[in-house]
Jmol script that loads the backbone (N, CA, C; Angstrom):
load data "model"
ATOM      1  N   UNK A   1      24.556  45.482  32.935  1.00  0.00           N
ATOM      2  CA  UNK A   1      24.484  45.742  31.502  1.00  0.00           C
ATOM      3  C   UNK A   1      24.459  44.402  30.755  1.00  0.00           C
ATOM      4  N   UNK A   2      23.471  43.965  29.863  1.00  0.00           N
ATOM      5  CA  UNK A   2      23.496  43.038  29.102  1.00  0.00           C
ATOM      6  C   UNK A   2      25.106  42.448  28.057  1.00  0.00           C
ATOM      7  N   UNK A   3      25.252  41.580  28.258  1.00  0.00           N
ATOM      8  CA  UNK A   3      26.154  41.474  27.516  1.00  0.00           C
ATOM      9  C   UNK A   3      25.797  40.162  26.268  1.00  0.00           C
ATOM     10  N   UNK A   4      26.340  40.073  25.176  1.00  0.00           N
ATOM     11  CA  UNK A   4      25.934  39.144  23.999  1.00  0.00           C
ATOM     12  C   UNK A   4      27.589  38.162  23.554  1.00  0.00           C
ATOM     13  N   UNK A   5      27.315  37.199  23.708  1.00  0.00           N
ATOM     14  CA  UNK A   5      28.740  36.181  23.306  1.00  0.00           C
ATOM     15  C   UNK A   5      28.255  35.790  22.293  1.00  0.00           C
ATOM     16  N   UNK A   6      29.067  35.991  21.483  1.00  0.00           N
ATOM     17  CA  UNK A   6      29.192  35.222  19.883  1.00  0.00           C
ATOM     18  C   UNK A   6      29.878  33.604  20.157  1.00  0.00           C
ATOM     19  N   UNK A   7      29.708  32.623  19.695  1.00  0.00           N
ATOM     20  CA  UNK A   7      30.352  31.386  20.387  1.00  0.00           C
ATOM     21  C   UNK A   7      30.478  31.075  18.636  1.00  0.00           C
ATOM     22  N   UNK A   8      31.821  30.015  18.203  1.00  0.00           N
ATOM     23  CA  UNK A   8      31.506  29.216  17.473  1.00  0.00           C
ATOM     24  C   UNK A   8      31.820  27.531  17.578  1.00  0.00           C
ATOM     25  N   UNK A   9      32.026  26.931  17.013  1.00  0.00           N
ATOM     26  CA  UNK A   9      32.029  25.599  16.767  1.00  0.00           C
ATOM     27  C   UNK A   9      32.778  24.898  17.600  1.00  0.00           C
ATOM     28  N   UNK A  10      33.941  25.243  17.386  1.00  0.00           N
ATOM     29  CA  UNK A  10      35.127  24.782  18.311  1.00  0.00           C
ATOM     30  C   UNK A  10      34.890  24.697  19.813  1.00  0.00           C
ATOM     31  N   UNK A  11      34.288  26.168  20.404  1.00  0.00           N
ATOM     32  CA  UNK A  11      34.073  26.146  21.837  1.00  0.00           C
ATOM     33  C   UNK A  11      32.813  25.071  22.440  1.00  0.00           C
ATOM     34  N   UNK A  12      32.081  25.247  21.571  1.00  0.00           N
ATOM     35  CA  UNK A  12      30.363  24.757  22.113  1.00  0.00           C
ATOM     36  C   UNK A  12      30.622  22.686  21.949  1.00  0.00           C
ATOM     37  N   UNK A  13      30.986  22.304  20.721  1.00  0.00           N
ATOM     38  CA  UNK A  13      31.862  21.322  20.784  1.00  0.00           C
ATOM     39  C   UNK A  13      32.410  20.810  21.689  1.00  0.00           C
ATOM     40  N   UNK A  14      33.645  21.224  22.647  1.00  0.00           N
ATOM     41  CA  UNK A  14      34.314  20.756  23.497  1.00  0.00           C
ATOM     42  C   UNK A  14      33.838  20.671  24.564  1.00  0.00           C
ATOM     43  N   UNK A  15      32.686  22.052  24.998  1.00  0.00           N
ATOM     44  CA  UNK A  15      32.123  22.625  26.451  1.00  0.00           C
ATOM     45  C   UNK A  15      31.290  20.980  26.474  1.00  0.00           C
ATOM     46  N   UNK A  16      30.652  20.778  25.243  1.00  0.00           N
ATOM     47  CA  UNK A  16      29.617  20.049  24.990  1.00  0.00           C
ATOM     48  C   UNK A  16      29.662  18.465  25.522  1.00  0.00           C
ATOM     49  N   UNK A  17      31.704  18.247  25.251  1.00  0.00           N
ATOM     50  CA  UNK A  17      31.731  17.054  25.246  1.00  0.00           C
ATOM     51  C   UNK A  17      32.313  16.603  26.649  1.00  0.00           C
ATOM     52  N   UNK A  18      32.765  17.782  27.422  1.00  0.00           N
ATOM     53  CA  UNK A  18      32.784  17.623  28.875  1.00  0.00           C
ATOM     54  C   UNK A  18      31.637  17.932  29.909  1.00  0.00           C
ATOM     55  N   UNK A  19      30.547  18.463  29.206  1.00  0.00           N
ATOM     56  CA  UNK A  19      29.793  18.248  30.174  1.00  0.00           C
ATOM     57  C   UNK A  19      29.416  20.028  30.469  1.00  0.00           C
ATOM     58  N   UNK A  20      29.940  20.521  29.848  1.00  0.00           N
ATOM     59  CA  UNK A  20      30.149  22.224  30.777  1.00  0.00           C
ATOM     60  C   UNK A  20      29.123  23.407  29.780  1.00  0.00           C
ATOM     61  N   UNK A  21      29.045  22.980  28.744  1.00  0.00           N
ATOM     62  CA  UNK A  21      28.100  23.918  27.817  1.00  0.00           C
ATOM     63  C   UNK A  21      27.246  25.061  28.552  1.00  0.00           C
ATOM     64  N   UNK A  22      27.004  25.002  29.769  1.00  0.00           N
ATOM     65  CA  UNK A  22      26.414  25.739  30.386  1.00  0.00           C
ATOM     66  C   UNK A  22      27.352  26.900  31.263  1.00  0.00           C
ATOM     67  N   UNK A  23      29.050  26.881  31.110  1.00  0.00           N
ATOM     68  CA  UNK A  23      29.599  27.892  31.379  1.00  0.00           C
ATOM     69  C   UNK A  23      29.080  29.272  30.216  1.00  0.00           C
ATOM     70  N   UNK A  24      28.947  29.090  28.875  1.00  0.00           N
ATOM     71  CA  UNK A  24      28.510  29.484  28.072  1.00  0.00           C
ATOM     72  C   UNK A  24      27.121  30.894  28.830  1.00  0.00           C
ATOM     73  N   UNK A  25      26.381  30.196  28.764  1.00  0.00           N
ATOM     74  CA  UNK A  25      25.372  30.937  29.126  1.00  0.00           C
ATOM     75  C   UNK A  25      25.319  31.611  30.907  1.00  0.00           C
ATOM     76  N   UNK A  26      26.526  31.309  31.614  1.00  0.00           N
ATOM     77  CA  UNK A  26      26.741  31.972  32.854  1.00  0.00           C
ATOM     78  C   UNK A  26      28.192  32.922  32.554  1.00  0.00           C
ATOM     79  N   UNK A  27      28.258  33.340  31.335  1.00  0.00           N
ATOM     80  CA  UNK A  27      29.578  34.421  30.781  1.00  0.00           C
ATOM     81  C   UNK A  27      28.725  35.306  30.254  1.00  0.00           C
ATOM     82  N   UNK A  28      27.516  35.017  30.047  1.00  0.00           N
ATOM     83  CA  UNK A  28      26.801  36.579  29.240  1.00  0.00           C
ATOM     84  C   UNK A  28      25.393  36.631  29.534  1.00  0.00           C
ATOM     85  N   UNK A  29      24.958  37.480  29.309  1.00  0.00           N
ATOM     86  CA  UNK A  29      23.449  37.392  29.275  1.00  0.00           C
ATOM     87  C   UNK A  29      22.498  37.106  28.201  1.00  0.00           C
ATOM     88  N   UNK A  30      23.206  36.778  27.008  1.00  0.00           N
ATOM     89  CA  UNK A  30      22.982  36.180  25.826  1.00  0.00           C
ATOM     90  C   UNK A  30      23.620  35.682  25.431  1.00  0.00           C
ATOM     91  N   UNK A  31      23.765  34.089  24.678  1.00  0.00           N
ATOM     92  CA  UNK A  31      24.700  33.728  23.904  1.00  0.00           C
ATOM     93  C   UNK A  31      24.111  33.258  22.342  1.00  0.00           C
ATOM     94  N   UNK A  32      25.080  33.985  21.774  1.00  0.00           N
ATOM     95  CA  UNK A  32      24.450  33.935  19.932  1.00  0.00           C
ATOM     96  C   UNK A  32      25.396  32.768  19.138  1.00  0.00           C
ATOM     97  N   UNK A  33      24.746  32.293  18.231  1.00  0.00           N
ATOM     98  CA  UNK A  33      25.761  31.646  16.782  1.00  0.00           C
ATOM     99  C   UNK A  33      24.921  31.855  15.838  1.00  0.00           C
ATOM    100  N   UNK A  34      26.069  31.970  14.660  1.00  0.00           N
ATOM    101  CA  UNK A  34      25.478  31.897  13.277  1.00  0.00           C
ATOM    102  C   UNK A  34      24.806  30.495  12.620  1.00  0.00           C
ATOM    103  N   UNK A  35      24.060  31.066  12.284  1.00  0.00           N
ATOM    104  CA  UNK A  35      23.511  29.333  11.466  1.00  0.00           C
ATOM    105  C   UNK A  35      24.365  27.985  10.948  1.00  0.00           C
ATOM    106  N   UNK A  36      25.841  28.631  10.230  1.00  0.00           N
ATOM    107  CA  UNK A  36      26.872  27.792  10.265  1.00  0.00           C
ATOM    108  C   UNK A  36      27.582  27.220  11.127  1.00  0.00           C
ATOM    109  N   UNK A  37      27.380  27.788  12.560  1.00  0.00           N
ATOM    110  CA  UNK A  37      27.581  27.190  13.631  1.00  0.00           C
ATOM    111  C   UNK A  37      26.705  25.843  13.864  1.00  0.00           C
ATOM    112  N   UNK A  38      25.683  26.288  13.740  1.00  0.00           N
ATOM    113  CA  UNK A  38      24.564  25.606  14.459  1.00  0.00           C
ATOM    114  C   UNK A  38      24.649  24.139  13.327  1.00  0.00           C
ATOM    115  N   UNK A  39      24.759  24.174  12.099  1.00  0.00           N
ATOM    116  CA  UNK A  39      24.906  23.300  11.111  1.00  0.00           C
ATOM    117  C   UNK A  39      25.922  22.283  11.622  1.00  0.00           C
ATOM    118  N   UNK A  40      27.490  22.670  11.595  1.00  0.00           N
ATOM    119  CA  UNK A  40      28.416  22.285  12.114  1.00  0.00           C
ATOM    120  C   UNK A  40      28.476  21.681  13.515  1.00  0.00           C
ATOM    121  N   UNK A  41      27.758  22.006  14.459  1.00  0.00           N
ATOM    122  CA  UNK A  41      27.204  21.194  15.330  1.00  0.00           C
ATOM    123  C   UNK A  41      26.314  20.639  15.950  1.00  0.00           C
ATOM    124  N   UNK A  42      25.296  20.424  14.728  1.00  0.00           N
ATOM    125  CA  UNK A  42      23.868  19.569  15.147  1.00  0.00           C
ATOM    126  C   UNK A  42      23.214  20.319  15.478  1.00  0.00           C
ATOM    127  N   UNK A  43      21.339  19.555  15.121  1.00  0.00           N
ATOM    128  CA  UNK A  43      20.402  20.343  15.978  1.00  0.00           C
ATOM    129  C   UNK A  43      20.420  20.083  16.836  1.00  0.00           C
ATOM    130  N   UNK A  44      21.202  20.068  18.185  1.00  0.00           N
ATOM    131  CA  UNK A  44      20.701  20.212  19.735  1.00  0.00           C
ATOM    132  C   UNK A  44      21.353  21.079  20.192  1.00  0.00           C
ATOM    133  N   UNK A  45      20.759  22.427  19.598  1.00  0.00           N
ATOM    134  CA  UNK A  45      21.013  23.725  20.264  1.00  0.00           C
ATOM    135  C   UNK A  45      20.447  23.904  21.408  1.00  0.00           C
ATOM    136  N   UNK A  46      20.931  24.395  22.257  1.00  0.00           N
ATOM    137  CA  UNK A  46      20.021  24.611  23.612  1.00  0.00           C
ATOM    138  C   UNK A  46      19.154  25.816  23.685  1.00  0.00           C
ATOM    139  N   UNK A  47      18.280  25.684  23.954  1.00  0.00           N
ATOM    140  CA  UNK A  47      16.920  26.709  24.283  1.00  0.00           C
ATOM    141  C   UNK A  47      18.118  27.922  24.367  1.00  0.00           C
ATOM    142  N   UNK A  48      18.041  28.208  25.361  1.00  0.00           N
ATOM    143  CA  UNK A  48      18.857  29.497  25.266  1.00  0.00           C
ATOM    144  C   UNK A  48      20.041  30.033  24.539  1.00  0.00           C
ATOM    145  N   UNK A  49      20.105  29.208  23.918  1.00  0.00           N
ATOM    146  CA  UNK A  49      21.003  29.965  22.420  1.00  0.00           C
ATOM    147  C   UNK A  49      20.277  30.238  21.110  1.00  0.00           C
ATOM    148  N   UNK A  50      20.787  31.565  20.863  1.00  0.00           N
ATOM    149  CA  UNK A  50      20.026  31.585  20.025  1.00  0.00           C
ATOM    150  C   UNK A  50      20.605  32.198  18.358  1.00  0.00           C
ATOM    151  N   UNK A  51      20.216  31.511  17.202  1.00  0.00           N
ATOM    152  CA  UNK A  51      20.705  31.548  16.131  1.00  0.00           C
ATOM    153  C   UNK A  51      20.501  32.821  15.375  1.00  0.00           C
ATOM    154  N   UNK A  52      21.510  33.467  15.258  1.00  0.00           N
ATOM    155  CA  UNK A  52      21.207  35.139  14.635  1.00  0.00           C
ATOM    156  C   UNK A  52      22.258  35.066  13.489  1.00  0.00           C
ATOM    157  N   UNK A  53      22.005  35.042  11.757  1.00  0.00           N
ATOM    158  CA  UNK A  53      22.588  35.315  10.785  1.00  0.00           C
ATOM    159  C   UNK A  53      23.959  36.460  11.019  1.00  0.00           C
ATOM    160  N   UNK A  54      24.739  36.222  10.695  1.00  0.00           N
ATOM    161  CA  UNK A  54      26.012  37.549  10.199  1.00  0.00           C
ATOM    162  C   UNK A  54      25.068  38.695  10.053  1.00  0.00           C
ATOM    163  N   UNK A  55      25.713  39.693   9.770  1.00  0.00           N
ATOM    164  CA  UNK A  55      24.696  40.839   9.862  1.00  0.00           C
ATOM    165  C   UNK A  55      25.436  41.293   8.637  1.00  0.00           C
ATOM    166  N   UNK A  56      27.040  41.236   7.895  1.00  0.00           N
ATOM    167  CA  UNK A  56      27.343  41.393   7.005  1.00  0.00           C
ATOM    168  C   UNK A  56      27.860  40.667   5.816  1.00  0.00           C
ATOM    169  N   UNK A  57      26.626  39.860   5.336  1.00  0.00           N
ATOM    170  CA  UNK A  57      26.714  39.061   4.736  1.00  0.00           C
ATOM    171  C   UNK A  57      28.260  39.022   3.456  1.00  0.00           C
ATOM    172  N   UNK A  58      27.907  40.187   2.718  1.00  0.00           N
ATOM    173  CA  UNK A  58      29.496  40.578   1.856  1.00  0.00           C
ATOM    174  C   UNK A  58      30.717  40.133   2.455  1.00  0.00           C
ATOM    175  N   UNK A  59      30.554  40.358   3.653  1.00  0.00           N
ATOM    176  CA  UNK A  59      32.226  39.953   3.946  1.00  0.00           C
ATOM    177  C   UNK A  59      32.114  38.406   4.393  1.00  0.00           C
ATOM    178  N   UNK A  60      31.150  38.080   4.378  1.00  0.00           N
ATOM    179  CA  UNK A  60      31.342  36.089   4.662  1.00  0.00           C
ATOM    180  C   UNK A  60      31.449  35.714   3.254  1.00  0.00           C
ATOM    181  N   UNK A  61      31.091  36.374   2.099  1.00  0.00           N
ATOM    182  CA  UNK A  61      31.221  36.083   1.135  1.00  0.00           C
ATOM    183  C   UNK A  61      32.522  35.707   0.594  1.00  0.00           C
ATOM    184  N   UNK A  62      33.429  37.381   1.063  1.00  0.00           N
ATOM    185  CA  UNK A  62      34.742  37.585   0.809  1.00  0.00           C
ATOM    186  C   UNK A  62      35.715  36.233   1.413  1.00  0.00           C
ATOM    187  N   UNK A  63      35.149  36.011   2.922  1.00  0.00           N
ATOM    188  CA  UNK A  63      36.077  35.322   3.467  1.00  0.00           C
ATOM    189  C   UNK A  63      35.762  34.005   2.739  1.00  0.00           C
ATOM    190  N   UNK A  64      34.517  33.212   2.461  1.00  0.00           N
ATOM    191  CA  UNK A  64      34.618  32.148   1.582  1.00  0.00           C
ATOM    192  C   UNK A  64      35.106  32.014   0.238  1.00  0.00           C
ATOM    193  N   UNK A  65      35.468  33.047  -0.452  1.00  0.00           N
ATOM    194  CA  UNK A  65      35.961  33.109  -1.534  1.00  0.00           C
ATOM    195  C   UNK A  65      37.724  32.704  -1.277  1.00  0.00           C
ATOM    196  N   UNK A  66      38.169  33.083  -0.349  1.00  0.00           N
ATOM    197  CA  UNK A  66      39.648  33.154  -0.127  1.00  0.00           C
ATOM    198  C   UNK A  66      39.763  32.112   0.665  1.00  0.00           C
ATOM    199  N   UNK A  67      38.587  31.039   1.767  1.00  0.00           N
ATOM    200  CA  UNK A  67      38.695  30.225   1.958  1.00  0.00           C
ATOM    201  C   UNK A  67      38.944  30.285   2.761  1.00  0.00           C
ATOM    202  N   UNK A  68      38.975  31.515   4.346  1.00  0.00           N
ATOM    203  CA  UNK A  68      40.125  31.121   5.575  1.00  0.00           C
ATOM    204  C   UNK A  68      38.970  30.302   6.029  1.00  0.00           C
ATOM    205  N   UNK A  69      39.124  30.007   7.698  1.00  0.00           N
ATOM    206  CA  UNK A  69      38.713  29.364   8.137  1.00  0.00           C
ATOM    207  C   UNK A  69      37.509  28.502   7.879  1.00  0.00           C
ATOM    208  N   UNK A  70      36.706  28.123   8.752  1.00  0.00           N
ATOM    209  CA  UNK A  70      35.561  27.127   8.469  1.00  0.00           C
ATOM    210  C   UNK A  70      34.512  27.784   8.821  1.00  0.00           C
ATOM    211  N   UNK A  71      33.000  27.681   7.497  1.00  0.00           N
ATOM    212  CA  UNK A  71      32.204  28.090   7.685  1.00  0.00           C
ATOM    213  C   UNK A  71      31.484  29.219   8.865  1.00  0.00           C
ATOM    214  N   UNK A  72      31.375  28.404   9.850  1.00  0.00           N
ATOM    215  CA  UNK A  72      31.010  29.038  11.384  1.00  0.00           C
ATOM    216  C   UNK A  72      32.120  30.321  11.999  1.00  0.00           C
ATOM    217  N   UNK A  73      33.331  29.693  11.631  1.00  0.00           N
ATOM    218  CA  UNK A  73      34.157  30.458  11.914  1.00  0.00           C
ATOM    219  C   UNK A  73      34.039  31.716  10.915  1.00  0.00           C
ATOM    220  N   UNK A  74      34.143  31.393  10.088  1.00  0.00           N
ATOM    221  CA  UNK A  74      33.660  32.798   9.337  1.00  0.00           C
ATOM    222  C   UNK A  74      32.721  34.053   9.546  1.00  0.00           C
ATOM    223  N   UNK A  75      31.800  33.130   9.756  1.00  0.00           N
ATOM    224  CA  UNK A  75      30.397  33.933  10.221  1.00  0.00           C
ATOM    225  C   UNK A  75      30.417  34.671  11.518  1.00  0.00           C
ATOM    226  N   UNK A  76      31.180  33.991  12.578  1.00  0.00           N
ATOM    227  CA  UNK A  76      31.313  34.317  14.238  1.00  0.00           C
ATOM    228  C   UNK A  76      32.505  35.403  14.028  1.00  0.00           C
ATOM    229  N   UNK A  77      33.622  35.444  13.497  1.00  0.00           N
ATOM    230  CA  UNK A  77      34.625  36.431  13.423  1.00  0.00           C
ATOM    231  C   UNK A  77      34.216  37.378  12.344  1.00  0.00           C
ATOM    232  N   UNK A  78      33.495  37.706  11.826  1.00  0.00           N
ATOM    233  CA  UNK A  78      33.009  38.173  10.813  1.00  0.00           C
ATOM    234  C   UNK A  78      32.319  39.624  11.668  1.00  0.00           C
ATOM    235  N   UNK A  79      32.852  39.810  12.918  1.00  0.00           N
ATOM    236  CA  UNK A  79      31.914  40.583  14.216  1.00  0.00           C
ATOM    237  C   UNK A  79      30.691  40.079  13.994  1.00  0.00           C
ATOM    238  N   UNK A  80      30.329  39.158  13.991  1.00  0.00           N
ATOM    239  CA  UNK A  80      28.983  37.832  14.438  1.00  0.00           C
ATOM    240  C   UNK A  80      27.590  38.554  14.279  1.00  0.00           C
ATOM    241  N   UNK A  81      26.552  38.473  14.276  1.00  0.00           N
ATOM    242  CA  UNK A  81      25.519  38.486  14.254  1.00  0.00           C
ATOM    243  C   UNK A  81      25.632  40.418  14.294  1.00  0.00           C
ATOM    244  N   UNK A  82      26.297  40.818  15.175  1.00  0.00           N
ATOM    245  CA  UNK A  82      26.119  42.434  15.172  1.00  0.00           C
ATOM    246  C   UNK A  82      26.439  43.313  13.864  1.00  0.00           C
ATOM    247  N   UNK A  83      26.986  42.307  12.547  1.00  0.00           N
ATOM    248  CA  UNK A  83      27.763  43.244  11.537  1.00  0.00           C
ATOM    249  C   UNK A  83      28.970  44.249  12.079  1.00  0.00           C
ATOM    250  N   UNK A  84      28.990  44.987  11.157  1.00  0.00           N
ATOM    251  CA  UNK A  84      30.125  45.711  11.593  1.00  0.00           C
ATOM    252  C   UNK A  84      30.563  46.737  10.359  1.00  0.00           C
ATOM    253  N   UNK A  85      31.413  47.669  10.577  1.00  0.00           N
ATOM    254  CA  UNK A  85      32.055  48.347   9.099  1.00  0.00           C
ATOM    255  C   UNK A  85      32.159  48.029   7.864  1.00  0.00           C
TER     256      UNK A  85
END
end "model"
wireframe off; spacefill off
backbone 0.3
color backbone group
């Protein structure tokens, strides 16, 4: 069964800076970020990731209004690219 990982900043970052970024794409059969991800950590996205918007934009709204976390983070906990309720 296909599976889809939402990744944000923090993880792809660290995987990135040891060398491992590619555990990433051997945990799912897709791995997604939001555009604020991708901002937050440069264009050298790897081919196989691929950049899919929030799906509920209103509530990234909400969460930037109140300010929690950081951009990407918003967007990725936000249930990521799939939307949600």
């Amino acid at each position: 069964m296909p599976s889809i990982l939402i990744v944000e900043s923090t993880v792809c970052i660290a995987l990135g800076r040891i060398g491992r970024l590619e555990l990433l794409r051997q945990s799912a059969s897709e791995v997604w970020m939001p555009p604020a991800v991708r901002d937050e950590i440069g264009p050298s996205v790897p081919a196989w990731m691929r950049v899919v918007p929030a799906a509920n934009q209103a509530r990234v709204r909400v969460l930037t209004r109140v300010k929690t976390n950081a951009p990407g983070e918003r967007e990725a906990v936000n249930d990521g690219p799939l939307g949600g309720p």
